[in-house]
N, C-alpha and C positions, 0 to 999 in steps of 0.2 A: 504494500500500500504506500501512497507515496502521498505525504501529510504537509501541508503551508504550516508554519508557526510563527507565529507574531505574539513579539512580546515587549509592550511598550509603557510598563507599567512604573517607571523610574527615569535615568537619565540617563540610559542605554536603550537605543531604540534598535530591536534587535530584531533579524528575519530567517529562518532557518527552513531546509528543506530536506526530507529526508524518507527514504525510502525503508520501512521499517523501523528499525531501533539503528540504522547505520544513519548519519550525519551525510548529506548529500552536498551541500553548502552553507556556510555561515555568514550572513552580512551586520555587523553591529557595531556601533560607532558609542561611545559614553560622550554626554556633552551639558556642559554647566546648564547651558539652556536648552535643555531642551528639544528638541530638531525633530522631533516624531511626525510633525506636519510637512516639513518640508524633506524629510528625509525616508519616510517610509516605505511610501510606492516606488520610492529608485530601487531603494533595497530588496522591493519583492521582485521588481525587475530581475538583478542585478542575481539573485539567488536562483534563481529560475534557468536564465543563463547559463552560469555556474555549478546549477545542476543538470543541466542537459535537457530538461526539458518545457513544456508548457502549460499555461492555466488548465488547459483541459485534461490535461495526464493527472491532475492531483484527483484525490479520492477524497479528501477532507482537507477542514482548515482548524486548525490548535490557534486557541488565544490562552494567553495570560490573563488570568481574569481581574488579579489585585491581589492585595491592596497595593494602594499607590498613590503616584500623581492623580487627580481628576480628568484633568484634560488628555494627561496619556491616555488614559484609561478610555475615557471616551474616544479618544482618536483609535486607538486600537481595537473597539469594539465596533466600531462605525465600517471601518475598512471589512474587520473580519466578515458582519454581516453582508457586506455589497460583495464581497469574494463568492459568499454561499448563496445569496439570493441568485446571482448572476450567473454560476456555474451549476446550481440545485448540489450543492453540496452539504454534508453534516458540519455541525458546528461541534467541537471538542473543547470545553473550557479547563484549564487546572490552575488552582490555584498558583503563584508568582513565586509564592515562597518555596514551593517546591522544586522550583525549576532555580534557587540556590542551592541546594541542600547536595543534590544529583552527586555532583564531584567528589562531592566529599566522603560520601558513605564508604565503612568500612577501612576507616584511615585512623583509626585505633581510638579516636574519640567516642566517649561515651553518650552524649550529646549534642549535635548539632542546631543551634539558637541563632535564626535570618534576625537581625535590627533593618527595619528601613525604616530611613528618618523621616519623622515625621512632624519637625519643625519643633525649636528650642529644645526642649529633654523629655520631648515623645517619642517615640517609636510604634510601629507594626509589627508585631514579632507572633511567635509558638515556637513548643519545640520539640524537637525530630531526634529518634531514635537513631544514633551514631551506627549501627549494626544494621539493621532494616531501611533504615528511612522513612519509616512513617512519620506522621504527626501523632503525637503524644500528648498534645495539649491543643487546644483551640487556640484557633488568629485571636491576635486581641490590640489594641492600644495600649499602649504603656507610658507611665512618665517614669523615666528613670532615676533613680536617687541610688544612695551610696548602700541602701537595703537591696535592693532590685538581685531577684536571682540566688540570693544567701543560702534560703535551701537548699539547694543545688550546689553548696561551695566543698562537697567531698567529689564533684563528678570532674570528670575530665571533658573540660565542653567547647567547641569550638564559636563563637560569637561572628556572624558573619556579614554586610552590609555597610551600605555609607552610614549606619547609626554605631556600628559598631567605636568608632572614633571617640565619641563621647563618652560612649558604655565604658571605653577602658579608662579613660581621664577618672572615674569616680567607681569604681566597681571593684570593691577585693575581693578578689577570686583567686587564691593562687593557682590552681589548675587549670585556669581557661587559659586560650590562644585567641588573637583578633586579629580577623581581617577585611579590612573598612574599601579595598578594592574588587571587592564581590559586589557585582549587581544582577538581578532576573534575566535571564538569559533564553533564548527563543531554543538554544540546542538544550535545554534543562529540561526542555518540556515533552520529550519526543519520548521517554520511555513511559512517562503515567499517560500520553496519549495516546499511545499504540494501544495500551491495558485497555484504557477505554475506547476505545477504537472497535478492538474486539468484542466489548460488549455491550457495543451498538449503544453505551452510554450517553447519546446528544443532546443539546439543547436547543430547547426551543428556540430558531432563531429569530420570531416576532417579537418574542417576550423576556429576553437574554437581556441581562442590566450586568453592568462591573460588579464586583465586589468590591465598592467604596470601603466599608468600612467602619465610616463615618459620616454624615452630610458633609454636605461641599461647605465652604466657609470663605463667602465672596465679600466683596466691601460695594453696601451699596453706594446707591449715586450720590444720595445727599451725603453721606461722608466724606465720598470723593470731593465733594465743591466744599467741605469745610477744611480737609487740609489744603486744598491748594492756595 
């Protein structure tokens, strides 16, 4: 089966294609601001190419579903759905944080805990069975403080995302490791999409919303004309 992944849920606007559980191309670029609008249809271009072949050869489309940015999220859910609507293709959602964890399993930690930041000393975390890779704990919001995690300070845990930075500025943990250059990744998604793949697990794609998380948290108008 040969699966589109998109996964634009952070500041890695990332496009992957791949034939089974084998990686076929990778397009993904990390970017302060953001570039999922401007950058994503090249990518799925660009992946397509790179894998030999065209929209119509794919069998399904994998999104990342969240948490994350809003507007990634949105832009990544908008594309996914005109990919499926336009090709009559299945929709395959997995969760984002999963598609960090991938690499890591089975790399001697006991633990594996995604941080994505979530603006001043929150985050979006759970956390993944270091042997398996499950999810062992439900998504959640988090504020971080110098408690955060304490339970867990006999396990051997790996802390992984752009929130991870903070986490280790205030976190004693002597047995954790951090690393704040991990973000959601489109080849991350390819093995829980295959799983689901096979058991015809899809989504609705009328009625498919991100996993925000949280509501959105815009600034309205009138605020806008009182700071300026």
């Amino acid at each position: 089966m040969k699966i589109l992944h998109i996964e634009t849920s952070s500041k890695n606007c990332s496009v992957a294609i791949s034939d089974g559980e084998n990686l076929l191309c990778l397009c993904e670029e990390v970017s302060e601001n953001y570039k999922q609008s401007e950058s994503l249809h090249s990518f799925v271009e660009w992946a397509l190419e790179g894998a030999e072949i065209s929209l119509k050869d794919l069998d399904a489309v994998s999104l990342g579903k969240g948490p994350g940015s809003y507007t990634g999220l949105r832009i990544g859910a908008a594309s996914a759905k005109g990919f499926c609507y336009g090709l009559k293709l299945p929709l395959v959602a997995i969760n984002s944080m999963d598609s960090m964890v991938e690499e890591f399993v089975n790399q001697d930690f006991e633990l594996i805990i995604p941080l994505i930041d979530a603006r001043r000393m929150e985050v979006y975390t759970a956390v993944f069975d270091g042997k398996s890779g499950k999810m062992i704990s439900d998504t959640e919001a988090k504020i971080l403080d110098e408690n955060s995690f304490s339970e867990l300070a006999d396990k051997k845990i790996l802390f992984v995302g752009d929130g991870a930075k903070k986490a280790q500025e205030i976190l004693n943990l002597p047995n954790a490791e951090f690393r704040s250059d991990i973000y959601p990744s489109a080849k991350g998604l390819i093995k829980k999409s295959v799983e689901k793949f096979n058991q015809k697990d899809f989504e609705n794609v009328a009625y498919f919303e991100p996993f925000y998380l949280k509501d959105f948290q815009g600034i309205k108008k009138a605020d806008r004309v009182k700071k300026q």
